[in-house]
N, C-alpha and C positions, 0 to 999 in steps of 0.2 A: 893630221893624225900621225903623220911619219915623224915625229918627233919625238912622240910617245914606244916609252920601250916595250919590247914583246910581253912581259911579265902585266905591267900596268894593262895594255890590252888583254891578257888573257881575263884578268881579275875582273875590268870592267865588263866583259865577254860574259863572264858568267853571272855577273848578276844583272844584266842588261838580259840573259836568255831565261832567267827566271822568273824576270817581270814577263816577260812576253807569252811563257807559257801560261802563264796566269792570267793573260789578259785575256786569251783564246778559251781559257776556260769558265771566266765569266761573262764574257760574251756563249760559249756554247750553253751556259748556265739559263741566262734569261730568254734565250731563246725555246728551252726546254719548257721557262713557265706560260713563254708567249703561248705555247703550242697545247698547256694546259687550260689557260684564260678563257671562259664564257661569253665575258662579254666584251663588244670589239671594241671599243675605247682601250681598253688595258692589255687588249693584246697588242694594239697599235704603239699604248706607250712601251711596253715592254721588249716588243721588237724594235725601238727607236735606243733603247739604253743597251739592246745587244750589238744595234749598228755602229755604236759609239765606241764601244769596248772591243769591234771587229778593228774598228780606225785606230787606236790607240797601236794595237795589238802588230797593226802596219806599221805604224809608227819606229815600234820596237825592232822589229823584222828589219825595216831598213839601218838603224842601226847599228845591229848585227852584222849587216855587209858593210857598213862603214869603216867597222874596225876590222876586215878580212876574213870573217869567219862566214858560214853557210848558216841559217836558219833551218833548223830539223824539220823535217818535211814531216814526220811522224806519220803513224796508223790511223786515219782518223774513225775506225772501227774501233778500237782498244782503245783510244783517246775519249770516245764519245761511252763505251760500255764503264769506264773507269769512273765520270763525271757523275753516270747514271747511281751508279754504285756508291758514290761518295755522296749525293743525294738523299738515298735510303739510311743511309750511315748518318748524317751529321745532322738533315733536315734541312730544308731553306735555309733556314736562319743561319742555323749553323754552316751551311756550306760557304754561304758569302761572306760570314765571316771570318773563315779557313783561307777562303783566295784574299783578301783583303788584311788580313795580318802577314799576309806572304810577301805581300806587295808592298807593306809598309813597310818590312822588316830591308827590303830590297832597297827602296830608295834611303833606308837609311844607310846602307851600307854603299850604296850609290855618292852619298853625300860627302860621306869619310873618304872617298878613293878621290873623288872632285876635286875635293881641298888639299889634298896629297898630289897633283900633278903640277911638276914643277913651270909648265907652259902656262902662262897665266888668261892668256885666248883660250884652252882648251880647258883649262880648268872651271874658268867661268859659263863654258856653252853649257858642261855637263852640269853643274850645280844649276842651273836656270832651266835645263830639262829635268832635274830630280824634283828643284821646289815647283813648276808647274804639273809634274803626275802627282806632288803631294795636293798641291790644291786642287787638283781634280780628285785627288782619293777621298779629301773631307767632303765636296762637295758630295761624292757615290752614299757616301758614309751615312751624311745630315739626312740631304734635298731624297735621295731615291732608296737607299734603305730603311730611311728612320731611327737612326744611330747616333741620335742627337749631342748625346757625352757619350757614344760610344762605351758604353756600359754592358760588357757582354754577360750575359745570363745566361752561362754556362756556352758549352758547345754540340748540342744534341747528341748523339749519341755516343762519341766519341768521348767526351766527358764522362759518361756514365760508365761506359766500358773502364776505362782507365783507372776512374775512382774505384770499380770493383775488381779490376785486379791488383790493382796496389794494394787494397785492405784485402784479398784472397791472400796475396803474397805476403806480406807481413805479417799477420797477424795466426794464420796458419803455420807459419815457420816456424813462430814466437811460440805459439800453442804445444807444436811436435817435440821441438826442443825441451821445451821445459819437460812436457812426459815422459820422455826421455833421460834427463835430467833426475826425476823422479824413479822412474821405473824399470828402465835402460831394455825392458823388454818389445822386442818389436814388435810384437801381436798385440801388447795391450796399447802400444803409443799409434800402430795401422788405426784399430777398432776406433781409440778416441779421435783422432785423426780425423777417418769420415765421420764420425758423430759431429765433432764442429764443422765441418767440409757442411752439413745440411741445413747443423741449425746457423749457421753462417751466410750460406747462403739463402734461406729464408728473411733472416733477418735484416740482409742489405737489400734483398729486392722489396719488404714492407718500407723500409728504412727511407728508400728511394723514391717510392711510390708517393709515400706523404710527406717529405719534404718536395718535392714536385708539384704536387698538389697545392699544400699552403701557397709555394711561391706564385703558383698560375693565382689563385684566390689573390692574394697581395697585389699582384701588377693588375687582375682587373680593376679592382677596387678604389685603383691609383687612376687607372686611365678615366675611367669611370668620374673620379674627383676631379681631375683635369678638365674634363668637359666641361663640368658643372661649374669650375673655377677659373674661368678666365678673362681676364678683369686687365691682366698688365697692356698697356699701349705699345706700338710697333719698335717706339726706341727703348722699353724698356727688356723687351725680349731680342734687340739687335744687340745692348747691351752687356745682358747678360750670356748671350752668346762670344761675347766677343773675350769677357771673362773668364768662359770655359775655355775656349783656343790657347788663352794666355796662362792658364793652368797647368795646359796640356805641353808646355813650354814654346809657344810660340811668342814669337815679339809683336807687339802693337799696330806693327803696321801688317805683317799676314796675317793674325787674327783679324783683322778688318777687311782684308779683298777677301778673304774667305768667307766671312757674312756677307759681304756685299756681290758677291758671286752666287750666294744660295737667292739670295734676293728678290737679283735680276734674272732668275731661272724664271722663265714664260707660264711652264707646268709648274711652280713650286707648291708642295702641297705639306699637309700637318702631318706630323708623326705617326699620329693613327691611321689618317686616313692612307697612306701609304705601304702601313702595315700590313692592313685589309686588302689591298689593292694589289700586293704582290703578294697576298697568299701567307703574309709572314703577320698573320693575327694572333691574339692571345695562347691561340692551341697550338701554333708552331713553334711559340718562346717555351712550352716545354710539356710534352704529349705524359704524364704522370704516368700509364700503365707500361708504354714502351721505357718509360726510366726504369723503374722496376724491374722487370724483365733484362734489360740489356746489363744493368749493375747486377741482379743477384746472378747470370748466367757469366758474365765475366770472373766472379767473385768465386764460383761453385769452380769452373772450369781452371781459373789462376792457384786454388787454393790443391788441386791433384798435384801440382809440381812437388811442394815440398808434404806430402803425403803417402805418392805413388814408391819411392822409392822402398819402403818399408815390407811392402805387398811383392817384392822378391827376396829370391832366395839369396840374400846375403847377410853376412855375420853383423850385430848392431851397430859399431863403431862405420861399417862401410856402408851403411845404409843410411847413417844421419848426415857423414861425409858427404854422401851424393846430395842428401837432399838440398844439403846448404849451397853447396855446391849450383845445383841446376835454380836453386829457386832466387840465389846473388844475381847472375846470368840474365834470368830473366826480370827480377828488380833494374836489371840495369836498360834490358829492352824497352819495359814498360815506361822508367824516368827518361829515356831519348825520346819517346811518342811522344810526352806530356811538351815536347819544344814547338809540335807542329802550331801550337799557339801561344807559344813566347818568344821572346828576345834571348832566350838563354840559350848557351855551349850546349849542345846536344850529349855532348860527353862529359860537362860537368853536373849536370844535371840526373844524368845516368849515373855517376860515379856518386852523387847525393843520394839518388835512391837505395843503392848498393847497400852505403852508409847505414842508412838509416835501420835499414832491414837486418844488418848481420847487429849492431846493435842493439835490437830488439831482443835478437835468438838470443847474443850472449846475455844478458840480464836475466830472461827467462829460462834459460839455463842454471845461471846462478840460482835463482829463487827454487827451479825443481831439483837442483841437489842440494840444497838446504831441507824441503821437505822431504827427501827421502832420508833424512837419518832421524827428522823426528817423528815416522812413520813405525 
């Protein structure tokens, strides 16, 4: 390790401490559902995949002191009330999907620093610690979430939220602006303001409710057909698993110890019944009245920014200024959340939403002083 310069170890440092807090968090995770589970079989298996995730989570911890640094001993009051919280917020499903793009996002960056260390012994230890937490991540992925292509169906509620306040904030903006545009009075561009601020937000939380709906109808429907249709033989579903991996750009030979490690799991069990089994069944891929509710409240709540400013006492011109102003700001807060489940710049992404949203207002600007002169 004394080879490697302080820079390289900080780098590896830090995302070596962000698998690790991750790991403690899906491990504190399934032990949460152990302690929901009825029946004892599944809470046995389910405290058996937090033991796993406890060892891992060691793994990482050590580490950490490998390369000189301390392991944060953290609160584990605020640790455990924060997990609970992001439970309520994301849902099952959603939550283990939040630690699990975290994790992936990590050893991918794991992988790039590995190939970059110019010691070819230490470059190879860590690339061989990165690709075995990948192939334990597909195995968490398949075998014990049921993430078979890894197809997320949204991110409970966090999805929702986001979705409504991106369309609060853009589309409210675009709205004001243009009244504005139109009418340059602030009383009548406030009054129309909350008027779309209502039926806006009515209409994203019905919006939400039944495309929620259809989708939960859809995936029963499918699993449902799945049942009824299953006919392929053992290597044609090893198969075509292995052609997913290889999609997902893996090469031929890990796409294959990746099937063949789900395989030879002792418990390995079917999609569904997995689902069912940790709680993460049809009504968890996506609760239709709480999307409703979390999208039109986000939506109602995002869409006061560029609204409120109107409702003080300042001259028109400093009142649209603000509003562009605070509602850009928060375009930009809103497009850095949306990274917590992508690969993407937290700031270029931020800086896209920005984007998009001031060019909305100007257009809609343009179009309401075109109508005000044929007014």
């Amino acid at each position: 390790m004394n080879v490697m310069t302080n820079l390289v170890k900080k780098k590896l440092h830090n995302v070596v401490k962000k698998i690790h807090n991750l790991k403690i968090i899906q491990s504190k995770g399934f032990n949460i559902l152990a302690k929901r589970a009825k029946e004892e079989r599944i809470k046995r298996l389910l405290q058996r995949f937090s033991s796993e995730e406890a060892l891992h989570a060691e793994f990482w911890s050590e580490k950490i002191k490998e390369l000189g640094f301390k392991p944060e001993a953290g609160q584990p009051f605020f640790r455990d009330l924060k997990i609970g919280f992001m439970f309520r917020i994301l849902g099952t499903k959603g939550f283990f999907e939040w630690t699990i793009v975290g994790i992936e996002e990590g050893i991918h960056d794991l992988t790039i620093l590995a190939g970059n260390i110019r010691e070819q012994a230490i470059s190879e230890e860590w690339s061989r610690i990165a690709s075995d937490e990948r192939l334990h991540l597909e195995r968490m992925k398949t075998e014990v979430l049921g993430m078979e292509a890894w197809e997320k169906r949204g991110s409970g509620g966090i999805r929702d939220m986001i979705f409504g306040a991106n369309d609060g904030l853009v589309s409210t903006l675009a709205f004001v602006v243009g009244a504005f545009g139109a009418f340059t009075d602030p009383r009548i561009v406030l009054i129309t303001g909350i008027a779309e601020l209502f039926a806006g937000t009515i209409s994203m939380a019905v919006g939400s409710y039944q495309s929620s709906k259809s989708e939960l109808e859809v995936l029963e429907r499918e699993s449902q057909r799945k049942k009824i249709k299953k006919r392929r033989t053992p290597e044609d579903e090893r198969e075509e698993l292995i052609n997913l991996y290889q999609e997902e750009g893996f090469n031929r030979g890990e796409a294959e110890a990746i099937v063949k490690r789900i395989a030879e799991a002792k418990e390995a069990l079917t999609q569904t019944d997995v689902l069912e089994q940790l709680g993460l069944s049809s009504e968890e891929l996506g609760n239709p009245a709480k999307a409703g509710a979390l999208c039109g409240t986000s939506f109602g709540l995002a869409a006061l920014v560029p609204v409120l400013p109107f409702a003080f006492p300042l001259s028109s011109w400093e009142a649209l200024i603000v509003s562009i102003l605070a509602t850009v700001i928060t375009l930009f807060g809103v497009g850095a959340m949306k990274t917590i489940f992508s690969r993407k710049n937290w700031l270029r992404s931020g800086l896209e939403m920005m984007i998009i949203g001031a060019s909305a207002a100007g257009i809609t600007y343009l179009i309401g002083t075109l109508f005000s002169f044929l007014l």
